[in-house]
C-alpha positions in Angstrom: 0.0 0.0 0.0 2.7 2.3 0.9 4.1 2.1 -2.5 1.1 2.7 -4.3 0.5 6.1 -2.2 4.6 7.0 -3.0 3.4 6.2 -6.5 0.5 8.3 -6.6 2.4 10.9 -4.7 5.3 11.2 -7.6 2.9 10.7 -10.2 1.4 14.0 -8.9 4.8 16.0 -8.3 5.9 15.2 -11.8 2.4 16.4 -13.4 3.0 19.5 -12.1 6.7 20.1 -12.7 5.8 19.0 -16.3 3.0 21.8 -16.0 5.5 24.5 -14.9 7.9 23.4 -17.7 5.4 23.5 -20.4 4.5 27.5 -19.7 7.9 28.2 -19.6 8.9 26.4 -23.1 6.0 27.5 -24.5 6.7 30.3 -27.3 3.5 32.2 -27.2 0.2 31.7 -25.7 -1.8 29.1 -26.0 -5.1 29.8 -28.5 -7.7 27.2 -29.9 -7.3 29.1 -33.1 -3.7 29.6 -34.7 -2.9 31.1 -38.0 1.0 31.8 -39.7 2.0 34.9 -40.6 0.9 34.3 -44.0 -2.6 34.5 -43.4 -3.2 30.6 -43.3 -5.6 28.9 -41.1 -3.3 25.8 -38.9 -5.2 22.8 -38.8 -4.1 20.4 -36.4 -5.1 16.6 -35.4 -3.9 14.6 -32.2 -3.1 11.1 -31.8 -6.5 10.7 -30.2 -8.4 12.2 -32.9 -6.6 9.6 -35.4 -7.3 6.5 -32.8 -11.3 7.0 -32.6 -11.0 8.0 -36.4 -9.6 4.6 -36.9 -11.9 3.0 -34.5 -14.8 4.1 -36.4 -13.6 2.5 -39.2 -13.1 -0.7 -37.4 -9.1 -0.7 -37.9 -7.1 -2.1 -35.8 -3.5 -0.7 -36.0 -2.1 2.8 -36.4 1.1 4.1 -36.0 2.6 7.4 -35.1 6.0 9.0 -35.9 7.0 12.3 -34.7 9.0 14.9 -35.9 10.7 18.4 -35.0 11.9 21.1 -37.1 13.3 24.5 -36.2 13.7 27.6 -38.7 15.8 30.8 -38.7 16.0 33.7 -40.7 18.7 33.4 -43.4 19.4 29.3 -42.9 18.1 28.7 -46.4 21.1 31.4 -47.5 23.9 29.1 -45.4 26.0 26.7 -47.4 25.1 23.4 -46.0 27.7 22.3 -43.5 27.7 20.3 -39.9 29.2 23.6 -38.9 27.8 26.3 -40.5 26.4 28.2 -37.3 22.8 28.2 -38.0 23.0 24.6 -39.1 24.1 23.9 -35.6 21.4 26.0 -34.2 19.0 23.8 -36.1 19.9 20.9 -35.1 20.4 21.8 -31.1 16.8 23.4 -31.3 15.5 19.7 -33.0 17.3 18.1 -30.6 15.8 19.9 -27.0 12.3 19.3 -29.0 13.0 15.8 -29.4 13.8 15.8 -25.9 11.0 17.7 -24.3 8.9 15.4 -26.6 10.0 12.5 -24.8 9.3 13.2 -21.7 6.0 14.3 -22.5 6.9 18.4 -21.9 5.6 19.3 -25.5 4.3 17.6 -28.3 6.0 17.1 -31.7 5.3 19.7 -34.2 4.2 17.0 -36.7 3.5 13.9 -36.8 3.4 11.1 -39.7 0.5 8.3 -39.7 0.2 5.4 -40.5 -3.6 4.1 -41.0 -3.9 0.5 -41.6 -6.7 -0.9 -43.5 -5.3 -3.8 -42.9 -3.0 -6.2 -40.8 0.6 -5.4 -41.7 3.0 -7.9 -41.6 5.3 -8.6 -38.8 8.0 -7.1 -41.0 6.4 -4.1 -41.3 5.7 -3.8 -38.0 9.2 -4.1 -36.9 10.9 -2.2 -39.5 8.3 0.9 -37.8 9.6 0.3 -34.4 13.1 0.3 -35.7 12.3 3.6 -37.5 10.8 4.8 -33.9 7.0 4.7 -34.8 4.5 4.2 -32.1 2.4 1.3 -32.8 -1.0 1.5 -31.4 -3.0 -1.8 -31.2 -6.8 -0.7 -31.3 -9.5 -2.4 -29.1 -12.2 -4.7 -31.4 -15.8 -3.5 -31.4 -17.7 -5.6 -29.2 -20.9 -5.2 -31.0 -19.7 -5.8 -34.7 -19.8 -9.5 -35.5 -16.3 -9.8 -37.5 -16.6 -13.2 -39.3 
């Protein structure tokens, strides 16, 4: 019992030092409604969104890769070089997101999908875990009759 409570207790402690870390990494404040500079409207999708979309379907695997990028002004101008100074900036910037990412601090800034139709094979699977996909195994519907 006293491990569970020391569980529950850390499990709380790190929720809100991952809170505190998240307004502090944060870039701007957070809106339901984001737009670039350009005009543009952002759409955005979650894992989540992509499961029950799935589900509804009556799929049973999906599988998630994400991804960081980082731009600066003037890095399309710099010869391409592992040290070129903005290159380095680059890839330090990708690298902290990757990290926060993680640990759960932020989410990636995109994220490739995979929608299965179909069961891959074991292959497959493997060669997406090697490549650092998530692979979600979806529930079956208990009221569809799948002969």
């Amino acid at each position: 019992m006293l491990v569970t409570e020391r569980h529950k207790i850390i499990k709380i402690v790190f929720r809100y030092i991952k809170s505190i870390i998240k307004l502090l990494v944060r870039r701007k404040k957070i809106t339901y409604h984001d737009f670039e500079e350009a005009g543009n409207y952002l759409y955005s999708l979650s894992k989540r969104e992509i499961e029950k979309f799935a589900l509804g379907l009556n799929y049973k695997i999906v599988a998630f890769k994400g991804i960081n990028d980082a731009y600066f002004k003037g890095v399309e101008e710099e010869k391409l070089s592992d040290k070129g100074p903005l290159q380095k900036k680059v890839k330090f910037l990708i690298t902290m997101a990757d990290i926060f990412c993680k640990f759960g601090f932020m989410n990636y800034g995109m994220l490739a999908v995979y929608i299965f139709k179909e069961e891959p094979s074991n292959e497959l699977l493997q060669n997406l875990k090697k490549a650092g996909c998530e692979i979600i195994y979806l529930p079956n519907n208990p009221y569809i009759d799948i002969a």
